[in-house]
C-alpha positions, -999 to 999 in steps of 0.1 A, spaced: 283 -152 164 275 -125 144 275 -147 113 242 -157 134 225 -121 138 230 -110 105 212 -145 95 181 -135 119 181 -102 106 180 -113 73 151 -136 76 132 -104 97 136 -83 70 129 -114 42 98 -119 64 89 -79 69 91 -78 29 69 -108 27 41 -89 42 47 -59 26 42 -78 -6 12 -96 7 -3 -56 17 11 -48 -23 -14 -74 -34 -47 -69 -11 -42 -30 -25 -43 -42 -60 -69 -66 -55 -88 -41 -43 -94 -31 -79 -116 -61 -88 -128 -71 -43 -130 -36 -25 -128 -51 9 -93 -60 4 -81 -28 9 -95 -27 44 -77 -53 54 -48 -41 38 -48 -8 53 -51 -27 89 -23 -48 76 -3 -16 69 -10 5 104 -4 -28 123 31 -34 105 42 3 101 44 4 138 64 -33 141 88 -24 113 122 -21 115 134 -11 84 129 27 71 126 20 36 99 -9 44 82 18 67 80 42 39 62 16 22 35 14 48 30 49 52 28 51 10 0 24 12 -16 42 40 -18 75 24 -33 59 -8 -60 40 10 -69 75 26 -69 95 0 -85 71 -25 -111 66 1 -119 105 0 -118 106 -36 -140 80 -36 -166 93 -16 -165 127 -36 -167 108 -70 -198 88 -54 -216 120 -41 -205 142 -75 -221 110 -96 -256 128 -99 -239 156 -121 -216 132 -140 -185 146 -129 -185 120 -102 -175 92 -130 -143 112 -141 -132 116 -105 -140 80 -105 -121 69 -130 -94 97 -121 -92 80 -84 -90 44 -102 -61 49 -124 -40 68 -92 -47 37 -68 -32 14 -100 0 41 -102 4 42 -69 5 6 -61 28 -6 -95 52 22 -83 52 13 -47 56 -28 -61 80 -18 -83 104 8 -57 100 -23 -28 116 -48 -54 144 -26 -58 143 -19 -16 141 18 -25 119 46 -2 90 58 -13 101 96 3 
């Protein structure tokens, strides 16, 4: 019998990771098609609250965080373009998404917290 629960909870957690990889991809897509970070970030509130494992919630909240701030960064690098310090805080905000998602990748294939 318990043989049995630890099989379901294995396939919960096999099948919580799968979506947290599919979320690791829509956020790195985002590089090239913008969009799919929306639908990553619903991905990620929707799932953080479902979650069951900590280290896997970490994850969420990680991806969260950098959709957020990369979205205000964003905006400021947009609204600074006019005096050309907007394409450094561009660029700056580009190469922290790419950081921030290889290390997240990287930490959920060794099932370590992002915290």
């Amino acid at each position: 019998m318990n043989n049995a629960i630890e099989t379901d909870k294995a396939s919960v957690n096999g099948e919580e990771k799968s979506t947290l990889t599919i979320t690791y991809v829509l956020f790195g897509s985002a590089l090239v098609f913008g969009i799919t970070a929306i639908v990553g970030v619903i991905l990620a509130h929707i799932q953080k609250g479902k979650c069951s494992d900590p280290i896997l919630k970490s994850h969420y909240q990680w991806l969260i965080k950098t959709f957020w701030f990369g979205m205000l960064w964003s905006i400021i690098g947009y609204a600074t373009i006019i005096i050309w310090v907007g394409f450094i805080v561009l660029f700056a905000t580009w190469v922290w998404w790419i950081y921030r998602v290889i290390k997240g990748a990287i930490s959920m294939g060794n099932h370590k917290a992002m915290y």
